[in-house]
C-alpha beads as a LAMMPS data file, in Angstrom:
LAMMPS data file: protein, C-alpha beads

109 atoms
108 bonds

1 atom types
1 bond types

-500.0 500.0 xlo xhi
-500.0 500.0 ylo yhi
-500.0 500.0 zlo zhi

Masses

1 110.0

Atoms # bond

1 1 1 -323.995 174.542 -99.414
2 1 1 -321.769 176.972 -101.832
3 1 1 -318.437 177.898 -99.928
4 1 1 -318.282 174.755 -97.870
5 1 1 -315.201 172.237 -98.597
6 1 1 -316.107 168.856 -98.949
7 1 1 -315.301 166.764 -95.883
8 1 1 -312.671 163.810 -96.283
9 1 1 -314.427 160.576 -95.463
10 1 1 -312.371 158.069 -95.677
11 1 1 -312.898 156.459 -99.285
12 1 1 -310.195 154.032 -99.833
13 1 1 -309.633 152.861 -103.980
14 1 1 -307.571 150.226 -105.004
15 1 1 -306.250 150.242 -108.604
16 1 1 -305.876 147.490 -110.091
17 1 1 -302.601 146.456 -109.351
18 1 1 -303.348 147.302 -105.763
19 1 1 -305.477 144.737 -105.576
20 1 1 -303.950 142.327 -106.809
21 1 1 -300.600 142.895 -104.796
22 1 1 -303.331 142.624 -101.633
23 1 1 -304.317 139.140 -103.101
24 1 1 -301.147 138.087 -103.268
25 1 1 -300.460 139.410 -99.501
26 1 1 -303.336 137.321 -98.758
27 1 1 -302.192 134.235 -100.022
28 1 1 -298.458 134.569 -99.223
29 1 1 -299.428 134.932 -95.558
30 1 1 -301.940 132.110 -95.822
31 1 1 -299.515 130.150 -97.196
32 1 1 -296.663 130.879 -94.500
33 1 1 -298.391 131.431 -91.681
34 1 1 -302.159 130.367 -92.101
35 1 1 -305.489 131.613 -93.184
36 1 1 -306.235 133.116 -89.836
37 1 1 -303.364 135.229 -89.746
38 1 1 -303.579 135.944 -93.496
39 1 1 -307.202 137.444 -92.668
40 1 1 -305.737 139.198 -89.198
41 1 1 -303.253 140.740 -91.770
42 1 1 -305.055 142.024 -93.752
43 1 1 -307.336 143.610 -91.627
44 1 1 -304.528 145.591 -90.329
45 1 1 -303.690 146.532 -93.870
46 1 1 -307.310 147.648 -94.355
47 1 1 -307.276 150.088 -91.121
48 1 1 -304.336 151.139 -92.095
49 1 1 -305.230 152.303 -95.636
50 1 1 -308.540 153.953 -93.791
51 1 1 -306.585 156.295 -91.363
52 1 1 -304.295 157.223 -94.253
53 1 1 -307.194 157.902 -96.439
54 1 1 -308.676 160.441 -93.436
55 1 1 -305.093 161.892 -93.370
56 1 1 -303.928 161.563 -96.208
57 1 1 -301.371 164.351 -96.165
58 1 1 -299.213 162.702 -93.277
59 1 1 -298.050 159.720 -95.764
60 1 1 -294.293 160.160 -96.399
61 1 1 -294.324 161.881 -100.154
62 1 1 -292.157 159.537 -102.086
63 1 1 -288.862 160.390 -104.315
64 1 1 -290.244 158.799 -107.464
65 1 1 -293.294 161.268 -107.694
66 1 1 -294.139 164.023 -106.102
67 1 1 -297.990 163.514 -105.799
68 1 1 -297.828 159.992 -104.646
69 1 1 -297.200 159.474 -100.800
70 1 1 -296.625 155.966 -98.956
71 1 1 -297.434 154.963 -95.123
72 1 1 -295.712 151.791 -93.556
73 1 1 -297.648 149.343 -92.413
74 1 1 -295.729 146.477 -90.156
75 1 1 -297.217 143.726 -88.258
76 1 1 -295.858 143.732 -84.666
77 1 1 -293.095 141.618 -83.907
78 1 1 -292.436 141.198 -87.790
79 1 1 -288.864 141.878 -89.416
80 1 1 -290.573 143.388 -92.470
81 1 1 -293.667 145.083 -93.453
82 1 1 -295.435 146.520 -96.837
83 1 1 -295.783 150.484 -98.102
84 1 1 -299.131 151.391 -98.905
85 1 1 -298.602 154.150 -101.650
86 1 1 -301.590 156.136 -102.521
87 1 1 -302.019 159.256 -104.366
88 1 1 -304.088 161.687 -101.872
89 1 1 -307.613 162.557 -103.352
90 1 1 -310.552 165.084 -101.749
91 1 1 -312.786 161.977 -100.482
92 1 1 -309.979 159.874 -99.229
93 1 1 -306.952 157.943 -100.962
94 1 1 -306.232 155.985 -104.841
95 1 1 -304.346 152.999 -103.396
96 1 1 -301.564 152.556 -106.497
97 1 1 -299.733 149.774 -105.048
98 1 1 -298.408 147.666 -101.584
99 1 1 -295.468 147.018 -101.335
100 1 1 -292.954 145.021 -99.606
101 1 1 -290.760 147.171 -97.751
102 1 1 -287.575 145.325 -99.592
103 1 1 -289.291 146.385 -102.746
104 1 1 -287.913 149.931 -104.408
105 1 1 -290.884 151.944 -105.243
106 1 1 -289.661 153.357 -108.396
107 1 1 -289.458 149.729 -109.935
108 1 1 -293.177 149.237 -109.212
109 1 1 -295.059 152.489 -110.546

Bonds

1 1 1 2
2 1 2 3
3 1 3 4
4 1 4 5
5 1 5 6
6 1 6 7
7 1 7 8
8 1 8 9
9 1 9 10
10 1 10 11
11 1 11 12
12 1 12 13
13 1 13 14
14 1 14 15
15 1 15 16
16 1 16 17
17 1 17 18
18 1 18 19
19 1 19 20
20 1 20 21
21 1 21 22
22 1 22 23
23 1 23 24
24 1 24 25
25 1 25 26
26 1 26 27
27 1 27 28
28 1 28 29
29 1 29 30
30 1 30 31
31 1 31 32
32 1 32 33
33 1 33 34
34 1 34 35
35 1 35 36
36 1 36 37
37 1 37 38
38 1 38 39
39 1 39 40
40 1 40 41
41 1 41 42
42 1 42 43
43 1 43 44
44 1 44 45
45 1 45 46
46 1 46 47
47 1 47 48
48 1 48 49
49 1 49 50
50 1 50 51
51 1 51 52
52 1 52 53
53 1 53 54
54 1 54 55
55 1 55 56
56 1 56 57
57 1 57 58
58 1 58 59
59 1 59 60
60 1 60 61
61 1 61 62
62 1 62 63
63 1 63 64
64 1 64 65
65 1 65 66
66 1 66 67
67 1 67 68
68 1 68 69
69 1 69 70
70 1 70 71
71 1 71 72
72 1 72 73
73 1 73 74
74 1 74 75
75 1 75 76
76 1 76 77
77 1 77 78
78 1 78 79
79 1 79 80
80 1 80 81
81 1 81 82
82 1 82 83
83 1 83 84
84 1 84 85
85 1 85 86
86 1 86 87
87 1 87 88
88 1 88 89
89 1 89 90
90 1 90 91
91 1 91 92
92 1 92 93
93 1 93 94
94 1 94 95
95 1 95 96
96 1 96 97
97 1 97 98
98 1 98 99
99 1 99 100
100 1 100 101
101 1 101 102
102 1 102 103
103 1 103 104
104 1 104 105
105 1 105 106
106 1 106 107
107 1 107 108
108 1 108 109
C-alpha cells in the first residue's frame, strides 16, 4: 500500500489531565443535576470529541499555540459549555484538556 495516506479514523486520546477534567465534569454534573444527566453529558462530550477527531482541522486554532485547536461543546438550553482542545494527529485527535468556557485557555496548558 506505498503512496496511500493513512485514513483518519476517529481515535480520540485523552492526556492525562484530560481525563481528569472529564471526571470532574462527571461529578460536577452528578452533583448539580444528577447521575443521569451527568452520564447524558458526557455522552455528548464523547461524540463531540469523535467528530472533531474525524475533522480535526475545523476546531478553532487557539491564540496560545498554534498547533492546538479547540471545538465548543454546549448542552442545549445551557448558559455555558466546555472547550475541548486537542492537538490534531493523523489517526484522530490528543485531547489536552476541557474546559469550561469561563476558563482562559492559556492558564490551563
Amino acid at each position: 500500500m506505498a503512496g496511500r495516506r493513512p485514513r483518519p479514523d476517529g481515535v480520540v486520546i485523552y492526556s492525562p489531565l484530560a481525563a481528569q477534567d472529564y471526571s470532574d465534569i462527571h461529578d460536577y454534573t452528578a452533583g448539580a443535576w444528577g447521575y443521569d444527566q451527568a452520564e447524558r453529558y458526557c455522552d455528548h462530550l464523547d461524540k463531540a470529541a469523535s467528530l472533531a477527531a474525524l475533522n480535526s482541522h475545523l476546531g478553532k486554532p487557539l491564540q496560545v499555540t498554534t498547533e492546538a485547536r479547540a471545538r465548543y461543546v454546549k448542552w442545549p438550553k445551557a448558559r455555558y459549555g466546555h472547550y475541548i482542545i486537542y492537538l490534531p494527529m493523523i489517526e484522530g485527535i490528543y485531547v489536552l484538556r476541557i474546559l469550561h468556557a469561563a476558563m482562559d485557555p492559556s492558564n490551563y496548558l
